[in-house]
N, C-alpha and C positions, 0 to 999 in steps of 0.2 A: 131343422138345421138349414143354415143358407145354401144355396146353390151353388154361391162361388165358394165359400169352404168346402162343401163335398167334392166340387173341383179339383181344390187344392191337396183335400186331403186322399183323394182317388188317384190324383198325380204324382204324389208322396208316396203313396203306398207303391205304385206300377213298377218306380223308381227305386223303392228298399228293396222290393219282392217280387224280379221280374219273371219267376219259375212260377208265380200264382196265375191263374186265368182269372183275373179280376173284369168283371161287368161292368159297364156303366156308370158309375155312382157309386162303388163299391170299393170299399178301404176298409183297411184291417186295422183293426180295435185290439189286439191280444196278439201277440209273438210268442205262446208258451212252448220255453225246451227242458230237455232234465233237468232235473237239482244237480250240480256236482257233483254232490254227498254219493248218488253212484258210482261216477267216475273215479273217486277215491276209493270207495270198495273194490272196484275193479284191481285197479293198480296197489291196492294194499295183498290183495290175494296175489296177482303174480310176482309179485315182491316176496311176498311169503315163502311162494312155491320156488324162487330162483335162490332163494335162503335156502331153504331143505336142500335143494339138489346141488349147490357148495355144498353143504356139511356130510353130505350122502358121497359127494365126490372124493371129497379130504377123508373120509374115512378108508377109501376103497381103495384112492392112493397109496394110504398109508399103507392099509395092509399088502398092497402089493408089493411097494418098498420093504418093506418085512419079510417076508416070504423070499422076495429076489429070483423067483422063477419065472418068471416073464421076460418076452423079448421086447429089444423097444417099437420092434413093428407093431407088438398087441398094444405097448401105451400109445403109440400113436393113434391107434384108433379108437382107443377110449379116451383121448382126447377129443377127436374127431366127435365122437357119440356126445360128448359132454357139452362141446360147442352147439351142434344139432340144439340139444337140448333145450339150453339156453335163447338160441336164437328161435326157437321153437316159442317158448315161452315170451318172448318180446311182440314176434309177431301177433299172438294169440291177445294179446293186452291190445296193443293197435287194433286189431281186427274188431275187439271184445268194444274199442272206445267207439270205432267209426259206427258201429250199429247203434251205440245207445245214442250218440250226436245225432244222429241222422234220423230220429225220430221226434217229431215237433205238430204243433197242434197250432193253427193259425185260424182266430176267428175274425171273421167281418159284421159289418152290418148288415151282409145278408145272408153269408155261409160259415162254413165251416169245414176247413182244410185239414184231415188228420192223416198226416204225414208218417207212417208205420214201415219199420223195417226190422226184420226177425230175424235175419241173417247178411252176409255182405251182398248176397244174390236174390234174396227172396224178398223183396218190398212192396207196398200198396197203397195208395191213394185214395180215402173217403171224402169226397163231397156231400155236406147234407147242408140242407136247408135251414136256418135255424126256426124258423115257419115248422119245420116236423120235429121238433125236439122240444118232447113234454118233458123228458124228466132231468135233469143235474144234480149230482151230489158227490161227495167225496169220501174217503175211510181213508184212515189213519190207524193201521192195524197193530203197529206194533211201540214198544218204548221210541224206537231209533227215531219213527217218523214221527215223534211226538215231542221229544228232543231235538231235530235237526227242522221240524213243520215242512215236511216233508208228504206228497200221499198221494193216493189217486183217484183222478176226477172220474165220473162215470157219466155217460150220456146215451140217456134211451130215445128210439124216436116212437112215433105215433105210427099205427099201422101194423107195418111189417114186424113190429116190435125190436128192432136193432141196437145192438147196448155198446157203444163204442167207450172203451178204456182209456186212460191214459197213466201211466202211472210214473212216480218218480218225478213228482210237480213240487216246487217251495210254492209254499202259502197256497194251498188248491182253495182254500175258502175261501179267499178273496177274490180269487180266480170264478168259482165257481158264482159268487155275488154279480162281478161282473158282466158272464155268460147269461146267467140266469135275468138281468136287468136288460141285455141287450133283446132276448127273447122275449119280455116281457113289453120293450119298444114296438117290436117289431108285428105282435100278434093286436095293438091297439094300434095299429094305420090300418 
């Protein structure tokens, strides 16, 4: 490639992606983040779960109002309990999104950036080479990801044998053609 493209495209990248420590010469070829189709799960289950806990609620109402032996200081605080709940469950959805977003996999033409977070607190940072990564492949384990092309990439390095995941990829095959052709650039210079 020409010089002043890799320029260009180095100057590009520093500019989309200034939380990368990009080298010399080095741009990024791949931006992969989740599929959606998680995001929707997420948010289909606490939807779910804030459905239950109305109809758990209205029932527990009701029987209360039936009974009529309660004072309204105890509904006040099974309202209180109920709100909790609720706001309980919004957060938990926020919480549950910001970890899956914040997990992202950035390759260049000479590394690879895989951007990992397990928790709001608990996250990590692999740099490798694409020089020590012999192996790429992907699985598509189930109907959903096979329906939605959906799956996740695997990536082994040379050596120390390190098997970096990524899961929750649209299209990981074409994805993984990509990586796999950049590595296969990079190991003929």
């Amino acid at each position: 490639m020409k010089s002043s493209l890799v320029r260009i495209r180095h100057a590009r990248s520093k500019k989309d992606f200034p939380f990368l420590s990009l080298e010399e010469g080095e741009y990024v070829e791949l931006a992969i983040t989740r599929s959606k189709v998680g995001l929707i799960m997420i948010w289909v289950f606490i939807i779910l779960a804030i459905v239950l806990l109305g109809i758990v609620g209205a029932n527990v109402i009701g029987q209360i109002s039936r009974t009529n032996n309660i004072s309204s200081q105890s509904m006040r605080y099974f309202w209180l309990l109920l709100g909790a709940l609720f706001t309980f469950l919004i957060l938990l959805g926020l919480g549950l999104s910001k970890v899956y977003n914040d997990n992202k996999l950035f390759v260049t033409n000479k590394r690879l950036f895989h951007y990992d977070a397990q928790s709001l607190f608990a996250k990590s940072v692999n740099i490798v080479d694409l020089s020590r990564i012999e192996d790429v492949s992907f699985k598509q384990k189930t109907i959903i990801d096979h329906v939605f092309s959906f799956g996740t990439i695997r990536m082994s390095t040379v050596g120390d044998e390190t098997t970096y995941t990524f899961p929750y990829v649209d299209t990981p095959k074409d994805e993984i053609e990509i990586i796999a052709h950049l590595i296969q650039q990079l190991k003929k210079k």
